[in-house]
C-alpha positions in Angstrom: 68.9 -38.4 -48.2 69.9 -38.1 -51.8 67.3 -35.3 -52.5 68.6 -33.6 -49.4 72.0 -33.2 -51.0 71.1 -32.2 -54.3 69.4 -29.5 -52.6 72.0 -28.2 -50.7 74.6 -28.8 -53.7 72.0 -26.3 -55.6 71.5 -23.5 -52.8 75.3 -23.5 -52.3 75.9 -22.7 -56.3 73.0 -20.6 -56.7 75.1 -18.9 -54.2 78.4 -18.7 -55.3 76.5 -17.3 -58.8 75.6 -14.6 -57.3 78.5 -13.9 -55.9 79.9 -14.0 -59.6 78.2 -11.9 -61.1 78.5 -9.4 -58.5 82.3 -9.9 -59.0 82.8 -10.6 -62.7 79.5 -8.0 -64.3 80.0 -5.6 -66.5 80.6 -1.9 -65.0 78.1 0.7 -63.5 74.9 1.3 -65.8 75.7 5.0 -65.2 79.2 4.9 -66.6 78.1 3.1 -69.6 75.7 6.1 -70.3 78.1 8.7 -69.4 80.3 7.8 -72.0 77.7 7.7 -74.8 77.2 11.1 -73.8 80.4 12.0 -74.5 81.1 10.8 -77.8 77.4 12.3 -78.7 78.8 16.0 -77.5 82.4 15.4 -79.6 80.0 14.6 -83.0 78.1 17.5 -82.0 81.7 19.3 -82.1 82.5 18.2 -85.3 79.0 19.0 -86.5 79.5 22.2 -85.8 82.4 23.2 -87.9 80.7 21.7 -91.0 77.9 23.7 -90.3 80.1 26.6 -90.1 81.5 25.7 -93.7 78.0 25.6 -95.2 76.7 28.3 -94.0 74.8 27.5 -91.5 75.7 28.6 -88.8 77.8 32.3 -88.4 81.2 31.9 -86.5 79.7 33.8 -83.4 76.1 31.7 -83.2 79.1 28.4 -83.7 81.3 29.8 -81.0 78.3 29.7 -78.5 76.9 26.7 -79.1 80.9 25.4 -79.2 81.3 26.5 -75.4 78.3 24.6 -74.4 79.0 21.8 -76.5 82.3 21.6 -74.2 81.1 22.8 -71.1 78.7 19.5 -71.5 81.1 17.5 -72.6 83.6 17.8 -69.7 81.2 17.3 -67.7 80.1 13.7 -68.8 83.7 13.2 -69.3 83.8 13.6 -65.3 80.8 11.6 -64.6 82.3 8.6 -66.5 85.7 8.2 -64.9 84.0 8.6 -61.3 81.4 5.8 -62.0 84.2 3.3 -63.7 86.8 4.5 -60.8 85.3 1.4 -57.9 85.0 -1.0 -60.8 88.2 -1.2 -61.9 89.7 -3.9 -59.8 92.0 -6.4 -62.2 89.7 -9.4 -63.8 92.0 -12.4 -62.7 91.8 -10.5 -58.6 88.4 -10.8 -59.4 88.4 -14.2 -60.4 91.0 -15.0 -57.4 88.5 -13.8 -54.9 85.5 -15.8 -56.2 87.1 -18.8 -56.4 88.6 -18.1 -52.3 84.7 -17.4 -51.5 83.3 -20.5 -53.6 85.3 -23.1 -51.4 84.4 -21.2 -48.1 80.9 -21.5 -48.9 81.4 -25.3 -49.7 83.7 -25.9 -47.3 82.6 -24.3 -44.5 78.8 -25.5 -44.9 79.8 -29.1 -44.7 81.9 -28.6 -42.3 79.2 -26.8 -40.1 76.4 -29.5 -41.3 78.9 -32.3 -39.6 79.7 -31.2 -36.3 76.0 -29.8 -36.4 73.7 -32.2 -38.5 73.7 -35.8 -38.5 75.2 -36.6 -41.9 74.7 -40.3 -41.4 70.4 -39.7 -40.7 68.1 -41.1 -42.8 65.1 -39.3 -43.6 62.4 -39.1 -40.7 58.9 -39.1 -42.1 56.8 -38.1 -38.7 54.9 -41.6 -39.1 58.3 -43.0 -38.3 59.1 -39.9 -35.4 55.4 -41.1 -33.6 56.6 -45.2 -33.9 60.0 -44.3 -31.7 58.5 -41.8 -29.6 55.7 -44.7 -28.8 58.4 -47.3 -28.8 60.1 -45.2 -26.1 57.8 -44.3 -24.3 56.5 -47.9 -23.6 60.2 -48.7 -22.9 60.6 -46.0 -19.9 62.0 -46.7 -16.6 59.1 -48.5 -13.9 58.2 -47.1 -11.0 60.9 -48.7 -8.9 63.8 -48.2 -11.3 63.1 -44.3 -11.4 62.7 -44.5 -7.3 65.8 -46.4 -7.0 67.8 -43.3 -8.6 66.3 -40.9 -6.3 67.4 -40.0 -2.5 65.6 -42.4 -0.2 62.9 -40.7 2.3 65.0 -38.3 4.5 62.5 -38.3 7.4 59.7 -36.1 8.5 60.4 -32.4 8.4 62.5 -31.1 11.4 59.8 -28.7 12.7 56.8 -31.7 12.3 54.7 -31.8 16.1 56.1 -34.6 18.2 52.8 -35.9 18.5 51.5 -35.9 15.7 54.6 -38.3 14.1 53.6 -40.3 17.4 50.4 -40.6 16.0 51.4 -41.9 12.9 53.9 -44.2 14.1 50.7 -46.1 16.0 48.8 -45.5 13.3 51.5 -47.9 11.1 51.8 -50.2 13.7 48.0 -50.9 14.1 48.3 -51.4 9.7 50.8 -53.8 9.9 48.9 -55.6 12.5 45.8 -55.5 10.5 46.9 -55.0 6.8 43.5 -55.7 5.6 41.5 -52.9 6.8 40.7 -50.6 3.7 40.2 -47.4 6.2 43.5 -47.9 7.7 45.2 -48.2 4.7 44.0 -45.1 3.3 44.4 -43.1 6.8 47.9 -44.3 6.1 48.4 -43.1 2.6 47.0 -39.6 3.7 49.7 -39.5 6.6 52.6 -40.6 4.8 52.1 -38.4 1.8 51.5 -35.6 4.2 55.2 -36.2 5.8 56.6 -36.2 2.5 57.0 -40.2 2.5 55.6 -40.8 -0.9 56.5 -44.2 -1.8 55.3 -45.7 1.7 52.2 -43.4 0.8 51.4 -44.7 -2.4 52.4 -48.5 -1.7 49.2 -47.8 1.2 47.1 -46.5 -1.4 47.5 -49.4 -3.8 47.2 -51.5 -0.9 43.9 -49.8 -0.4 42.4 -50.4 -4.2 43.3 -53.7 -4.2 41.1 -54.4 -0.6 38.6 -52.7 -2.4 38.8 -54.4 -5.5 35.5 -53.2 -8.1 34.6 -50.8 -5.8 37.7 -48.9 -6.5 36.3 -45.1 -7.7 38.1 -43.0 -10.0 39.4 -41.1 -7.3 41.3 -43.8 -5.3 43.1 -44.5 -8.6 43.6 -40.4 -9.2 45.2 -40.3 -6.2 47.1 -43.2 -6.2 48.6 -41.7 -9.6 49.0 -38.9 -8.1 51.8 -40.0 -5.5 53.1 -42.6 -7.7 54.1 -38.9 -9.9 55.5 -37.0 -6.4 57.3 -40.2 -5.9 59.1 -40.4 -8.7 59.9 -36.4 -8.9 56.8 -35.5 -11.2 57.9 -38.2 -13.6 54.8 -40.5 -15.0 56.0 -43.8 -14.7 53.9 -46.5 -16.8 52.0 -47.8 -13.3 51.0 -44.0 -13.0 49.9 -43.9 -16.7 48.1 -47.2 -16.1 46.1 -45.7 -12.6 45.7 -42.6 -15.2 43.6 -45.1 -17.9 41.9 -46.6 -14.9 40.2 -43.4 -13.5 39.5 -42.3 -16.8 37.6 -45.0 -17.7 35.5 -45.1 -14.7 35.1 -40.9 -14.8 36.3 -39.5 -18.0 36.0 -36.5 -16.6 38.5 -36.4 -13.7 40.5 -33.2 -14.1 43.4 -34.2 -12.0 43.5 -38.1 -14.5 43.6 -36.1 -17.6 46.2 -33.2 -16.4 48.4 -36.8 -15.7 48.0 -37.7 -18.9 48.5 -34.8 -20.5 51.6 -34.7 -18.4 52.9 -38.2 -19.1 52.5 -37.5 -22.9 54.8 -34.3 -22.8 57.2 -36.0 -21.0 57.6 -38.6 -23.7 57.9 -36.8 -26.8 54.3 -36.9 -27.2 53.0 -33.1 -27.2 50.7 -33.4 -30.6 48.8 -35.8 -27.7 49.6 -34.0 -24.2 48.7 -30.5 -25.3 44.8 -30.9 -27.1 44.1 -33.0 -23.8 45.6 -30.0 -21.7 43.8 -27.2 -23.9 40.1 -29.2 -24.0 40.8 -29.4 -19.8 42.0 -25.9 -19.6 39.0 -24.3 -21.7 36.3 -26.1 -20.0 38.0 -25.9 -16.4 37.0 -23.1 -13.1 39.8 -20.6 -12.6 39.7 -22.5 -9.0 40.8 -26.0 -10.4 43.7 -27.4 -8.4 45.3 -28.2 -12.6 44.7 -24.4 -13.9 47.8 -23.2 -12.4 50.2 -25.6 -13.6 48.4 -26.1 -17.0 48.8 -22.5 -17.6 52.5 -22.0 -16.7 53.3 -25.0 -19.0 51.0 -25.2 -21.7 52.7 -22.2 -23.7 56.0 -24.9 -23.8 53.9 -28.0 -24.6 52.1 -26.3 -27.5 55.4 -24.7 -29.3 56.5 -28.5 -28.9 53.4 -29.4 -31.0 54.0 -26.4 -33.3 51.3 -24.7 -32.4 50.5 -21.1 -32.1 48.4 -21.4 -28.8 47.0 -17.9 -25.8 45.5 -19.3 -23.5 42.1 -18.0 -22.5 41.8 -15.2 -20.2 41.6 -16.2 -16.6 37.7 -15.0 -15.8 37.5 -12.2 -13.4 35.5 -12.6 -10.0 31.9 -10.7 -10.5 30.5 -8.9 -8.7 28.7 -10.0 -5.1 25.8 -11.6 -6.1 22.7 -10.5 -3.7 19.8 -12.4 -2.4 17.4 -13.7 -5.8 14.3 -13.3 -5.8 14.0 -16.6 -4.7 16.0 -16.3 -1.5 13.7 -13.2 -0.5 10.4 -15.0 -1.1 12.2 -17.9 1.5 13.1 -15.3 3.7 9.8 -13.9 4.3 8.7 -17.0 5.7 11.6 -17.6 8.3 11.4 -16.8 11.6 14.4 -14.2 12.4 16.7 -16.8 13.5 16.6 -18.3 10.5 16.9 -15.1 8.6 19.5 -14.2 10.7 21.4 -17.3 9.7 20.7 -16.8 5.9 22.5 -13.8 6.1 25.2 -14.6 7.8 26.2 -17.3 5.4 25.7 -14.8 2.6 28.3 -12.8 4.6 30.3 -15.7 5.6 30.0 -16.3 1.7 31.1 -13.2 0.6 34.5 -12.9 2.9 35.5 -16.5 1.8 35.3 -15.0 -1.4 37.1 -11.9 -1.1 39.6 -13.8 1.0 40.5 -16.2 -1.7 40.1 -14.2 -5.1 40.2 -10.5 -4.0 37.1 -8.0 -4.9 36.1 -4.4 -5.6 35.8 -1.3 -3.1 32.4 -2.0 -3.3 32.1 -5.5 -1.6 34.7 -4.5 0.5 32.0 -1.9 1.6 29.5 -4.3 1.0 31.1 -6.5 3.6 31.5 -4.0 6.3 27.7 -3.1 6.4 26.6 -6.7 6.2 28.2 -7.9 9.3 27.1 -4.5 10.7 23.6 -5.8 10.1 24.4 -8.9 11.8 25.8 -7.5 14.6 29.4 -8.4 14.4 31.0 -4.9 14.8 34.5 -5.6 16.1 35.0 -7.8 12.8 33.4 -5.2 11.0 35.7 -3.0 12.5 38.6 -4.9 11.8 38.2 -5.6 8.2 37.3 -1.8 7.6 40.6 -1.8 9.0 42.3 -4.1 6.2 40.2 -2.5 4.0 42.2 1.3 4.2 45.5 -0.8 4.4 44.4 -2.4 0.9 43.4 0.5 -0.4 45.9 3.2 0.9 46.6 4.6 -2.8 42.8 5.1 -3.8 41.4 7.6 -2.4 37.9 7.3 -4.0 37.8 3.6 -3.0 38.4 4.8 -0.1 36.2 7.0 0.6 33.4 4.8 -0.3 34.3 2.4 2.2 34.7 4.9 4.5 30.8 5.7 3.4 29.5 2.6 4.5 31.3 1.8 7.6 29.9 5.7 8.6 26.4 4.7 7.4 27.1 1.5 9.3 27.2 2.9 12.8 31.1 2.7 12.6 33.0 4.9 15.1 36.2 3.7 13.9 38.4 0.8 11.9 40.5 -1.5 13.9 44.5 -1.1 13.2 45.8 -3.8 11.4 49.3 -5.4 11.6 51.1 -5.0 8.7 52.7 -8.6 9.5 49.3 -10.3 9.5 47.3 -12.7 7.6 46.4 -11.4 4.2 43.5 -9.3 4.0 40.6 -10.6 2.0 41.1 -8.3 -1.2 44.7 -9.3 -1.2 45.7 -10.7 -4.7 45.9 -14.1 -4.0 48.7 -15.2 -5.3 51.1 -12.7 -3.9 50.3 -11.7 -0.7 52.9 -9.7 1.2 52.5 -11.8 4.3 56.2 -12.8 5.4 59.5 -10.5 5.9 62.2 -12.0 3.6 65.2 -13.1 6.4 68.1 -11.1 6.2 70.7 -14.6 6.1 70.1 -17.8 4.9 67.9 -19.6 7.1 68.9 -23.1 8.4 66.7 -26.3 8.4 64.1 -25.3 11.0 63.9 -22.0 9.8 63.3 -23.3 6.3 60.6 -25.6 7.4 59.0 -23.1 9.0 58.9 -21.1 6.1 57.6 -24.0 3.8 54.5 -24.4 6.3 53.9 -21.0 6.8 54.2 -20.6 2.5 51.7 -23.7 2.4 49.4 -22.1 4.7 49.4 -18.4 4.2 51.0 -17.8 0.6 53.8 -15.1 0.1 55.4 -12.6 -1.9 57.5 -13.9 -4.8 61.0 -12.7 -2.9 60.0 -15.2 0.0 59.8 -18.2 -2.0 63.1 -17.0 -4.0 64.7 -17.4 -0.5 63.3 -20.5 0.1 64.4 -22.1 -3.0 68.0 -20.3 -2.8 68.1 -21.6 1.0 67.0 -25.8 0.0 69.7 -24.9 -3.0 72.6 -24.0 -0.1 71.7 -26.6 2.5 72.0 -29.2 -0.3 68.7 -30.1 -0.7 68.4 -29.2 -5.0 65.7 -31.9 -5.4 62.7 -30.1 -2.8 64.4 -26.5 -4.6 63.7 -27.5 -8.0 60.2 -28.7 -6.7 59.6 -25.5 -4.9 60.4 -24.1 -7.9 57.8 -25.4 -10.4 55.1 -25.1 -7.6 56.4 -21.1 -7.5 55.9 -20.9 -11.5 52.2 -22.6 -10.8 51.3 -20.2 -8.4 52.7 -16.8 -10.0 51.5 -17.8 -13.4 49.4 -14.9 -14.0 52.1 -12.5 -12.8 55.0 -12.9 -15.2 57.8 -10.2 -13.8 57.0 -12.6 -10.3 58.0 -15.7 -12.2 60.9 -13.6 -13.6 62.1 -12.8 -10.6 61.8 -16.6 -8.9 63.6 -18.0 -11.9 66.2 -15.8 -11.6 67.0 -16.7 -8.0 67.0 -20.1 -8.8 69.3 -19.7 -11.7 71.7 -17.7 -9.4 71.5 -20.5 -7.0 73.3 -23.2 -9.4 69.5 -24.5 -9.9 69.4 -25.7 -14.0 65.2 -26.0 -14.2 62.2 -26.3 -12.3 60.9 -30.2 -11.8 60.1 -31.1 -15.5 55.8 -30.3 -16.0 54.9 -29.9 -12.4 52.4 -31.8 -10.8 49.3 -29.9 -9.7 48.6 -29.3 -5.7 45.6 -31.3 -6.2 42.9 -31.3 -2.8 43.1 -34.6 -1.7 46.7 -35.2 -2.2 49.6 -33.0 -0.4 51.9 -31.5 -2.2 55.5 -32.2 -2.3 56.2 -29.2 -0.5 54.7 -30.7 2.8 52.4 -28.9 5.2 53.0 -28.0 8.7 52.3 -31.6 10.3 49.3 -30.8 12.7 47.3 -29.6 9.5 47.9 -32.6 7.4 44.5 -33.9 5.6 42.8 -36.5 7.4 44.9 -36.2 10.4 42.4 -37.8 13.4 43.6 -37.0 17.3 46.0 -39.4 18.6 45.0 -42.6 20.2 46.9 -44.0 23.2 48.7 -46.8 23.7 45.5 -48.5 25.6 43.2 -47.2 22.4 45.1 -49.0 20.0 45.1 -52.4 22.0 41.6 -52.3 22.3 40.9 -51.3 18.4 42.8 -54.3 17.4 40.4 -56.5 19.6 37.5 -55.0 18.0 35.3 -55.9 15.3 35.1 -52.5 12.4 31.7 -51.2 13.6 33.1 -51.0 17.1 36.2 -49.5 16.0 34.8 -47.2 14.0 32.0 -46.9 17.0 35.1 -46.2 19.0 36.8 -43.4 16.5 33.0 -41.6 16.3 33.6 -41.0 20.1 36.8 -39.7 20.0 35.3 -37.4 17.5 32.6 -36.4 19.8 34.8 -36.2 22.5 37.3 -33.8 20.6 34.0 -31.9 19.3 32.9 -31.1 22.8 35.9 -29.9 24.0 36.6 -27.8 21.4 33.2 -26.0 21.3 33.0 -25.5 24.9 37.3 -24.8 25.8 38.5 -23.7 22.2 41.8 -25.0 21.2 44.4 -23.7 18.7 43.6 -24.3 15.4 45.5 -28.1 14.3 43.0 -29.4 16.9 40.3 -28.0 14.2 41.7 -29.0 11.6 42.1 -32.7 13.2 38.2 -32.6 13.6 37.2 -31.1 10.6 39.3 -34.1 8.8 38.2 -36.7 11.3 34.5 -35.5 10.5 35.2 -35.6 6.6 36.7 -39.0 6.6 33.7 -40.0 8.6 31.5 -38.5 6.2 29.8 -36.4 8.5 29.3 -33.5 6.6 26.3 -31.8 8.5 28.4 -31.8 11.7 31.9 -30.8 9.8 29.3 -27.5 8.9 28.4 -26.9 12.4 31.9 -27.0 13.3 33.1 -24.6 11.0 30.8 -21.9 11.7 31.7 -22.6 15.8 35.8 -22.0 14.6 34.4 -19.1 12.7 32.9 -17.6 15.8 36.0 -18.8 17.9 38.6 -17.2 15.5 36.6 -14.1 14.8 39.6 -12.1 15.9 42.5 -14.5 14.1 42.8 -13.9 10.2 45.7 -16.7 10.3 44.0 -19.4 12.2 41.0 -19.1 9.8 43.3 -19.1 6.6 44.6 -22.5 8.1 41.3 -24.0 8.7 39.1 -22.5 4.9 41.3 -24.7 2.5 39.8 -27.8 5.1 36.5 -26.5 5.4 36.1 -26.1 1.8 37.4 -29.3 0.7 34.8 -31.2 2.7 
């Protein structure tokens, strides 16, 4: 502390000498030479009469060199008194005015350093900085003291299906009846999470570790973590950190553990730990990682909070549409034409889930148009020729090329898409214009419908600025603020959008986002919760008379039962259709059966059935893809 001072005392008299000698210094450098110059021309005056008396000089050769003698003279003289003329102020003003200046400098410094410093500090060495940060951080509010600040559950969404919240309501009867059933537990922790009721969710998920004792995997305790974090309002509370360490050290690798971590340390004054955890996880990570987003939108923060001078890597740009290898046509040869048939469709099925999701060139647009051509499928040809021209409206050579290939195709003409539908493939995916911004503030149902539909289809950055302003208004800051930070994860590559959403949010008496935001990680909702009939896992309803019997039965024949209501759901939906939560129900029932080969089957049959419905598909790919 001593050394401190000395320093300052130094600085603050090294100033006021400068000051000084500004002040108290001799006059200009040019006046001083101006003046030599003049007594050198009035010698050179008086030189010249004595050269006149020796003879010399003639009177009329000393006259001459007399007037220019003078003219020379007056001249310095002139230069002289203008240079002195801004020097002359009075030595004891001078003195007055340094002496004023010296105890400002003095006075005002430590008068700024005490209202702004900490006079009283010791010195910090950053061993001693790490100790307290540790100290605190091991000293944090638990898991129940940060949850007993925060709102209690406010229900399930206002717009959530009837029977669907039926469903669930059975679903934690039969639990409570048999609280030792792993499957149910974990059915449960899906259901609750996806209604938004995190801390029944994750008290079912620890409930489910604990039943399953060693055979706990890295991803039970992820996902645990996970809603123990959406719980708590993205804070890592030290029963997170410690489900964190446990998936680590079963998979060291688990994206979704080390993003926690990363988290938990730069939300505890840790960032020289949080950010190389983050960067090593960033670098080595797909641009389609469920933590890319978030890392990305935060890392800049975390890093200057580790002093360091960090870019992160450009996101990698979607190639081009890789063809059949050499490979795949040797296979191909060999198939009978069904099975070609079917290799090429799932190169185009391929492709579109492609362009859907990360966008594309002209030229797999065009690609995609004579492919399903080939196949056969001219009306969805047709219709993405269609979204194709809408895409491209201001190019007309990408145009034209697609224009090309549907003509080459056989194509008479593209189908007329609605500018009010689902995103077209090439869309960039993470601003789709998708959804009409409401002209007034819309009230709860209207703002749950607009969460789902966000969830399910994206939107434009000026629709999720009216959802957060609308939560803001109806009171509900704490969902606003989460929207928010998911809105900065989403837009991160697109800084004017993330401009724009933080400003709303500022104008809407919002003060920050939710601290680091959690990432929307697969198989955990998000805060923001999805429309109800589409929540992960969700398995059709069993009756009254279902549930009865399950709790008679032994867990093969339950779980003989449940594989029949799967079947039965199956059937019905392949041979009568069904909007697209029923799909969703059997693609989940079908995952958490593990049922893979069938979950396949069934997503090409909703393919087929949806051929004509962008939106129903967009709600049923994210489901598909995670099994």
């Amino acid at each position: 502390m001593l050394g401190f001072w000395i320093i300052a005392a130094a600085t603050a008299l090294a100033t006021i000498a400068i000051l000084g000698r500004a002040l108290l210094g001799g006059g200009s450098t040019d006046a001083g030479t101006d003046a030599y110059d003049v007594q050198v021309y009035r010698d050179q005056l008086s030189e010249l009469d004595r050269d006149v008396a020796r003879g010399v000089l003639n009177e009329a050769e000393a006259e001459r060199a007399r007037v220019e003698t003078s003219r020379r003279l007056l001249e310095a003289d002139r230069r002289a008194q203008a240079a002195e003329a801004p020097g002359t102020a009075p030595r004891g003003l001078s003195l007055a005015v340094l002496a004023v200046s010296g105890v400002v400098i003095l006075a005002g410094g430590i008068g700024l350093y005490s209202i702004a410093g900490a006079p009283g500090t010791p010195d910090l060495p950053l061993a001693t900085r790490i100790e307290l940060a540790e100290t605190a951080r091991a000293q944090r509010a638990t898991q129940a003291e940060i949850e007993a600040e925060l709102p209690d559950w406010a229900g399930p969404p206002p717009g959530a299906d009837a029977e669907y919240l039926d469903m669930v309501e059975q679903l934690r009867t039969a639990v409570a009846t048999r609280p030792d059933e792993v499957e149910g537990q974990e059915l449960l922790a899906r259901h609750e999470g996806a209604l938004g009721n995190f801390r029944a969710a994750h008290a079912a998920m620890a409930r489910a570790i604990a039943l399953k004792g060693d055979a706990a995997t890295a991803e039970d305790y992820t996902a645990y973590a996970e809603l123990l974090a959406l719980a708590a309002n993205g804070r890592v509370s030290p029963e997170a950190e410690a489900a964190i360490r446990q998936a680590l050290e079963l998979n060291p690798d688990d994206g979704i553990a080390l993003y926690y971590l990363g988290l938990m340390y730069g939300q505890n004054d840790r960032p020289d730990r949080g950010f190389p955890i983050w960067r090593d996880l960033l670098e080595r990570s797909t641009p389609d990682a469920p933590w890319v987003g978030p890392i990305r939108a935060q890392i800049g923060q975390l890093a200057a909070m580790a002093g360091v001078d960090y870019t992160p890597p450009a996101m990698a740009a979607a190639g081009p549409f890789a063809g059949p290898s050499q490979e795949d046509m040797e296979a191909a040869a060999d198939m009978s034409p069904e099975d070609r048939a079917e290799m090429i469709r799932g190169m185009v099925d391929r492709l579109m889930n492609r362009l859907a999701t990360e966008g594309g060139t002209a030229q797999e647009w065009a690609q995609l148009i004579g492919a399903l051509a080939v196949v056969g499928d001219t009306e969805r040809a047709r219709m993405i020729w269609g979204e194709a021209q809408t895409v491209y409206a201001g190019n007309p050579d990408a145009l034209a090329l697609i224009d090309g290939s549907a003509a080459n195709a056989g194509l008479e003409s593209p189908l007329a898409v609605d500018a009010g539908a689902a995103p077209a493939p090439g869309a960039a995916p993470a601003a789709p214009a998708t959804l009409a911004v409401p002209e007034a503030a819309p009230g709860a149902a209207t703002i749950d419908q607009l969460m789902q539909r966000l969830a399910s289809e994206g939107g434009p950055p000026e629709v999720w600025s009216e959802l957060i302003a609308a939560l803001a208004e109806a009171g509900d800051s704490a969902r606003a603020r989460a929207i928010w930070g998911e809105a900065q994860s989403a837009f991160a590559a697109h800084p004017d959008a993330v401009a724009q959403i933080d400003e709303a949010a500022t104008a809407a008496g919002l003060s920050d986002p939710v601290g680091f935001s959690a990432p929307r990680a697969v198989p955990t909702p998000a805060p923001a919760a999805p429309a109800a009939p589409a929540a992960p896992g969700a398995l059709p309803g069993p009756d009254a008379d279902d549930i009865a019997a399950a709790a008679e039965m032994s867990a093969e024949d339950r779980t003989a039962m449940i594989e029949g209501m799967v079947a039965g759901l199956a059937d019905t939906l392949t041979t009568e259709g069904g909007p697209p939560e029923r799909w969703v129900m059997l693609l989940n029932s079908l995952g958490q059966l593990g049922d893979t080969e069938r979950a396949a089957e069934i997503w090409t049959a909703a393919q087929a059935y949806f051929a004509d419905d962008a939106a129903a598909l967009d709600q049923l790919r994210p489901v598909a893809e995670a099994l």
